[in-house]
Residue frames relative to the residue before (quaternion, step in Angstrom):
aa qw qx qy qz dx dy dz
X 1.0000 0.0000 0.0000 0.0000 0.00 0.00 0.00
X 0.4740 0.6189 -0.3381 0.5273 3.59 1.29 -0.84
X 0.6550 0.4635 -0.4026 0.4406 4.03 0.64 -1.01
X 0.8099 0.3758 -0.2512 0.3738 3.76 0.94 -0.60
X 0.4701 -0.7148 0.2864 0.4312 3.42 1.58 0.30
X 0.7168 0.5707 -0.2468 0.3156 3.52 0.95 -0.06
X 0.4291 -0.6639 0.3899 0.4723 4.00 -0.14 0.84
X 0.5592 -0.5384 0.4733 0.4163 3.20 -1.70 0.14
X 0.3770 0.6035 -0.5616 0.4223 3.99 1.18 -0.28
X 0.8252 0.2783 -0.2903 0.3967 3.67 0.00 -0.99
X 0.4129 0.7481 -0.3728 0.3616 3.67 1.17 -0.10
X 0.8498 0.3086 -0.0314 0.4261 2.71 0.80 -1.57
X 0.5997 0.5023 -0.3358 0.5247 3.69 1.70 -0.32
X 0.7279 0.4853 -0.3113 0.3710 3.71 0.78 -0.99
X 0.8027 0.4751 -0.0969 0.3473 3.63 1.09 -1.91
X 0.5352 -0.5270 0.6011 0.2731 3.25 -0.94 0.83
X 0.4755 -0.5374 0.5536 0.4226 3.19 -1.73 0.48
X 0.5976 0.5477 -0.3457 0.4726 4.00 0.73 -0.94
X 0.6451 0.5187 -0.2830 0.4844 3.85 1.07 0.37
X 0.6085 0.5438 -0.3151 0.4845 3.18 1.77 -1.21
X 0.6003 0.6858 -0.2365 0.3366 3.36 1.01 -1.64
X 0.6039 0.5092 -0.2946 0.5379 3.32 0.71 -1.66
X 0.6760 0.4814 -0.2939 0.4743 3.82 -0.07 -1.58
X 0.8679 0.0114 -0.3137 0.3849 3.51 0.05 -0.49
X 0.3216 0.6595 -0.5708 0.3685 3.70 0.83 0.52
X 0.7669 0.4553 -0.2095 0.4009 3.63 0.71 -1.40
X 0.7080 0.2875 -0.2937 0.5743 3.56 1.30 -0.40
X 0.4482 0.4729 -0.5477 0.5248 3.32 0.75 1.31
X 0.6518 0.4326 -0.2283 0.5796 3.30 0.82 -0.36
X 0.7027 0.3703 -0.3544 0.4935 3.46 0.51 -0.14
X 0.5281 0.5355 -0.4223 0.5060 3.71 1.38 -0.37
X 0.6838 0.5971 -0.2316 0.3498 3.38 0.28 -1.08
X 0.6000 0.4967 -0.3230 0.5376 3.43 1.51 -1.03
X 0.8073 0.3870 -0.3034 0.3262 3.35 0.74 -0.94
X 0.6726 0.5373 -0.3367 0.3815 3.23 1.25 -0.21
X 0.5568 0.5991 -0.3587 0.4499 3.10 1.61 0.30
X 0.3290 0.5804 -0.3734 0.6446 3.82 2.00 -0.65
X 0.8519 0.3146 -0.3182 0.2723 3.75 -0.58 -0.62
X 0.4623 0.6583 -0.5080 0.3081 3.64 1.70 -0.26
X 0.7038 -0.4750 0.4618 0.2564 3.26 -1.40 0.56
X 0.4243 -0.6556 0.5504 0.2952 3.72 -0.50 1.43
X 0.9023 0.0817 -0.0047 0.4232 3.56 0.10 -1.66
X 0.6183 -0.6480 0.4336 0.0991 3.75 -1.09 1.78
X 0.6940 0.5703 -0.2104 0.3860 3.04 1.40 -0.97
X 0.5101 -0.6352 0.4897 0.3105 3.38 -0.97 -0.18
X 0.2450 -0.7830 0.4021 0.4065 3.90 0.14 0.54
X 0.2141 -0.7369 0.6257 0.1401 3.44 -0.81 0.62
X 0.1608 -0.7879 0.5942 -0.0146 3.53 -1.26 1.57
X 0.6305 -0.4904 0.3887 0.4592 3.70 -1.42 0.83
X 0.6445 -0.3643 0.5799 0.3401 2.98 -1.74 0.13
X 0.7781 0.2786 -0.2790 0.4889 3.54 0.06 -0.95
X 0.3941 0.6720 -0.4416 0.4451 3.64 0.73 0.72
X 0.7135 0.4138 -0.1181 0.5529 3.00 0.80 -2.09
X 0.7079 0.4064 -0.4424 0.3716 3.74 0.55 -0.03
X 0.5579 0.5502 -0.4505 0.4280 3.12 1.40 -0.49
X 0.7253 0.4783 -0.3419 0.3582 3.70 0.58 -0.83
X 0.7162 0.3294 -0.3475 0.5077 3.47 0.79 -0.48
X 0.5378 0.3870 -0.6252 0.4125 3.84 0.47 0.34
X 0.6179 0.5924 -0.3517 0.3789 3.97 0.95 -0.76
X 0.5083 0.6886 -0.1970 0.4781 3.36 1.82 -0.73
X 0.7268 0.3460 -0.0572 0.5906 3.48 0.48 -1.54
X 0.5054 0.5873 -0.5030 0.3829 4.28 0.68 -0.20
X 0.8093 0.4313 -0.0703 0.3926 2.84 1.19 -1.81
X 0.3799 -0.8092 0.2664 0.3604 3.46 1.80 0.44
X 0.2816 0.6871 -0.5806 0.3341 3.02 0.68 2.17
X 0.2949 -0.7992 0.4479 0.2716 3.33 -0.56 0.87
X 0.1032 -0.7950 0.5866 0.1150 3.50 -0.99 0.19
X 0.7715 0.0847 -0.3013 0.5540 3.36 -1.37 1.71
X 0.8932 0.2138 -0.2847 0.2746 3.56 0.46 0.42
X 0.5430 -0.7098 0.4096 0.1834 3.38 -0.89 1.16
């Protein structure tokens, strides 16, 4: 109710139930749109060069991260 600026006192004295519905049918739909904008473009995993991955794990292990061991 806070998304429409408007207390629930006046919600509930002014709107029709066929008003509530609509209101939240459409911001259900408008969630959905946005949670569809936010899926991930690519499915894949990104796959980097070797000579990447050494760069990151020597940049890793400067900063006294270990890597592969527990």
């Amino acid at each position: 109710m806070t998304e429409w600026g408007l207390p629930p006192e006046y919600i509930l004295e002014n709107w029709t139930e066929a008003k509530l519905l609509l209101m939240f049918s459409k911001r259900n739909e408008r969630i959905q749109r946005m949670n569809l904008s936010y899926e991930p473009k690519e499915k894949q995993p990104r796959r980097i060069s070797r000579q990447d991955m050494a760069e990151q794990m020597k940049m890793w292990s400067q900063r006294g991260i270990k890597i592969g061991s527990i």
